[in-house]
C-alpha positions, 0 to 999 in steps of 0.5 A: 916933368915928363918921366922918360927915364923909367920907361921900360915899354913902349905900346904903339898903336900902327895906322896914324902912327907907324903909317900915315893912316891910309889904308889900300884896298884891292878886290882881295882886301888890304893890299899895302901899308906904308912904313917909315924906315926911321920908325923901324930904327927906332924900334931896333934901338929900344929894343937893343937898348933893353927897352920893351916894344910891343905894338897895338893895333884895332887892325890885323892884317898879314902885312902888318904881321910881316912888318912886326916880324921883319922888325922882331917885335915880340910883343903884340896885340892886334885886332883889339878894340879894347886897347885898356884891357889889351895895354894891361895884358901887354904891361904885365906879358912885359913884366913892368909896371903901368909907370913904367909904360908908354903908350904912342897913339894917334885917334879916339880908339886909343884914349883908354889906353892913354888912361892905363899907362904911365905916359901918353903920346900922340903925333903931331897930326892927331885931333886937338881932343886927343892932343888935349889928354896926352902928355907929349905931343910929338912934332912928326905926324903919324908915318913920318918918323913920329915913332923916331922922334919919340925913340931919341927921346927915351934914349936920350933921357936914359943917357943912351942917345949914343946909340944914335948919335955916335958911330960907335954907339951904333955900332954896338947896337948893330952887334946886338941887333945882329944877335 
């Protein structure tokens, strides 16, 4: 069984898991990435639930810098190929343990990662050879709510699904939100 009730950091990859994976390009470079509400929710509820985020990205753009801004996100490591050695430097910036560390990915770049951490996750649209080392496999695909999913899941199995279940459980995480 699959340990989510000691996780107190969740690594994300962004293009295939917090966006759907296209890229949009003008003559000036990227110009647009797609977000998911859901996803950004989910994050505000680990993160006001005292559950550590960070994001980890092969990419580095200012729009994505905005999103992790916008979301509080402090936590991150971008433009890294070498997503072990980033995931280690993460787990110990966070102070927790690789057990207690989940990595969310979608493609081949993030198979060292799933190698460091505690619990490896992939959405539902990654390739079968990805799907094959991860110990969940979500339902959503990649910017359609998959970070969401895998939110309510965490929460869920600490006994902290209020938060999301109940008007008043997320109300008081509102509050902290709004801190």
């Amino acid at each position: 069984m699959i340990q989510l009730t000691k996780i107190k950091l969740v690594i994300t990859d962004v293009d295939g898991v917090l966006t759907d994976g296209s890229l949009y390009y003008t003559e000036q470079g990227e110009a647009m990435k797609r977000f998911h509400v859901k996803d950004g929710l989910g994050i505000k509820m680990l993160l006001a639930s005292g559950i550590k985020v960070a994001v980890l990205s092969g990419g580095d753009s200012p729009i994505l810098r905005r999103r992790i801004r916008d979301l509080g996100i402090p936590l991150f490591q971008l433009g890294k190929i070498s997503k072990r050695q980033a995931c280690l430097d993460l787990i110990e910036q966070a102070g927790v343990l690789a057990e207690e560390t989940i990595f969310l990915g979608d493609d081949t770049l993030d198979l060292p990662a799933f190698e460091v951490c505690g619990i490896a996750a992939t959405v539902a649209d990654a390739y079968n050879y990805v799907k094959a080392r991860a110990d969940i496999v979500l339902e959503q695909v990649g910017g359609q709510g998959a970070f969401r999913e895998l939110s309510d899941r965490i929460l869920e199995a600490q006994g902290k699904e209020s938060v999301y279940t109940t008007a008043d459980g997320f109300m008081k995480m509102a509050e902290k939100m709004a801190q």
